[in-house]
C-alpha positions as CSV (number, residue, x, y, z in Angstrom):
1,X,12.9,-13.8,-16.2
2,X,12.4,-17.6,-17.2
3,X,10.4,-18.4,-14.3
4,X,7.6,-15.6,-14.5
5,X,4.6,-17.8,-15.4
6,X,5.5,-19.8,-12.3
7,X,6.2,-17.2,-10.1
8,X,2.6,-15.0,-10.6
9,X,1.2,-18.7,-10.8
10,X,2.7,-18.7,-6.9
11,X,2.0,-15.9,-6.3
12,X,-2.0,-16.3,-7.2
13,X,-2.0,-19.5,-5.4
14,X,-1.1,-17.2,-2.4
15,X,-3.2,-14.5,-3.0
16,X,-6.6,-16.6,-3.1
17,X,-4.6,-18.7,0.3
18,X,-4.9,-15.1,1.9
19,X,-8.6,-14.6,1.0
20,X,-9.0,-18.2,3.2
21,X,-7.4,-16.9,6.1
22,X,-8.3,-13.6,5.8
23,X,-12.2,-14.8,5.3
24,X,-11.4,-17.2,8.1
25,X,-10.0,-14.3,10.6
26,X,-13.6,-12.2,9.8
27,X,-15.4,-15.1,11.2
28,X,-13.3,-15.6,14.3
29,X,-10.8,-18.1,13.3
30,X,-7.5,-17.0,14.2
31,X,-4.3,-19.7,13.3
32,X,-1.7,-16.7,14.5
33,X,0.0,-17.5,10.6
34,X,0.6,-21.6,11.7
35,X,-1.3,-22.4,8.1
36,X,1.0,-19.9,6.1
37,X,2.3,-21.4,3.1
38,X,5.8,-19.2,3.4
39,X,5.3,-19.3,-0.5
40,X,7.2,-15.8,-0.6
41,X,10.1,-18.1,0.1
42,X,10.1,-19.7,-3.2
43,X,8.8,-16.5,-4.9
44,X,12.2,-14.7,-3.7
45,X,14.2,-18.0,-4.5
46,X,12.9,-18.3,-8.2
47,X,13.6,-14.4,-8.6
48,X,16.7,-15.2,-7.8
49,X,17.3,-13.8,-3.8
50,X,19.4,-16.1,-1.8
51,X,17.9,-17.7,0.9
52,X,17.7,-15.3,4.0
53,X,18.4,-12.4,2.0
54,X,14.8,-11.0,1.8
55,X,14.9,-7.0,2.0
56,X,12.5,-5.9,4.2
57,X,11.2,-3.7,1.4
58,X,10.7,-6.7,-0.6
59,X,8.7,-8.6,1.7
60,X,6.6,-5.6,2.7
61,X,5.4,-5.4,-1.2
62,X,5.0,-9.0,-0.9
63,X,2.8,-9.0,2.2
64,X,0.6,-5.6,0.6
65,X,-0.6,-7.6,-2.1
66,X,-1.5,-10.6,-0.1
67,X,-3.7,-7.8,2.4
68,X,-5.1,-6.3,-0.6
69,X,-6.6,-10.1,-2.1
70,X,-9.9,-10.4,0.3
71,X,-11.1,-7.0,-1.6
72,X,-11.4,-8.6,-4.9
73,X,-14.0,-12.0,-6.1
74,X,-13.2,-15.0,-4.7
75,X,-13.1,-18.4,-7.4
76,X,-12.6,-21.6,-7.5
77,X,-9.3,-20.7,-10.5
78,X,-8.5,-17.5,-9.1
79,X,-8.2,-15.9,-12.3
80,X,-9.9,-12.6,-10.9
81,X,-6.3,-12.7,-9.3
82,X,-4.1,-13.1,-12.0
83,X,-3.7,-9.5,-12.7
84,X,-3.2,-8.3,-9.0
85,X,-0.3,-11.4,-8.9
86,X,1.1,-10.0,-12.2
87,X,1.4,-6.8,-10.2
88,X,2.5,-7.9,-7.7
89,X,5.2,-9.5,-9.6
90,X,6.7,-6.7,-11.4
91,X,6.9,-4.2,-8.5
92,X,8.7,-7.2,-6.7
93,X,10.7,-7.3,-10.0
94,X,11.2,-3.8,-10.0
95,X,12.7,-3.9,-6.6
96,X,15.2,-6.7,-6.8
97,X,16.1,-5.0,-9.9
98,X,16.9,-1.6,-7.9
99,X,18.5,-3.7,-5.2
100,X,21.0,-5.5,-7.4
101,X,21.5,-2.0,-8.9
102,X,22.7,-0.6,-5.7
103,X,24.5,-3.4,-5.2
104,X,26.7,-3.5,-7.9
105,X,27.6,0.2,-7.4
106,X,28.5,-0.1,-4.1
């Protein structure tokens, strides 16, 4: 994939966002998900799923990895999150890859 240093780049961007918000909910402050970035949009658009064609699957591996970022040191670079995003990057791989596979033999 062309775009992988961009996408885990994204995808740790996200991943220290969640530790904000999820910091942010211990302390009381609830935004209900009005300050989400909806960066899983352009994660699934540079992976190449059309727009509005995120598998619930998908997005549920997606959405794991953002829970699991308040357990692990918070930074002003993140980097402490680089390998969780690159994780988080090839399961997401993995999946579209099993998804286009079922596709085509369909």
């Amino acid at each position: 994939m062309h775009n992988k240093d961009l996408i885990v780049q994204l995808i740790q961007q996200d991943l220290k966002h969640s530790q904000l918000t999820q910091g942010l909910q211990k302390l009381g402050l609830n935004d209900s998900g009005i300050h989400c970035l909806d960066l899983i949009s352009i994660v699934a658009s540079l992976m190449g799923i059309p727009k509005g064609k995120i598998q619930d699957h998908w997005a549920a591996i997606y959405g794991s990895f953002l829970d699991e970022a308040h357990k692990h040191p918070i930074s002003n670079l993140a980097e402490e999150l680089k390998p969780l995003a690159e994780k988080c990057y090839d399961m997401l791989f993995a999946c579209t890859e099993i998804e286009n596979q079922l596709n085509s033999n369909s």
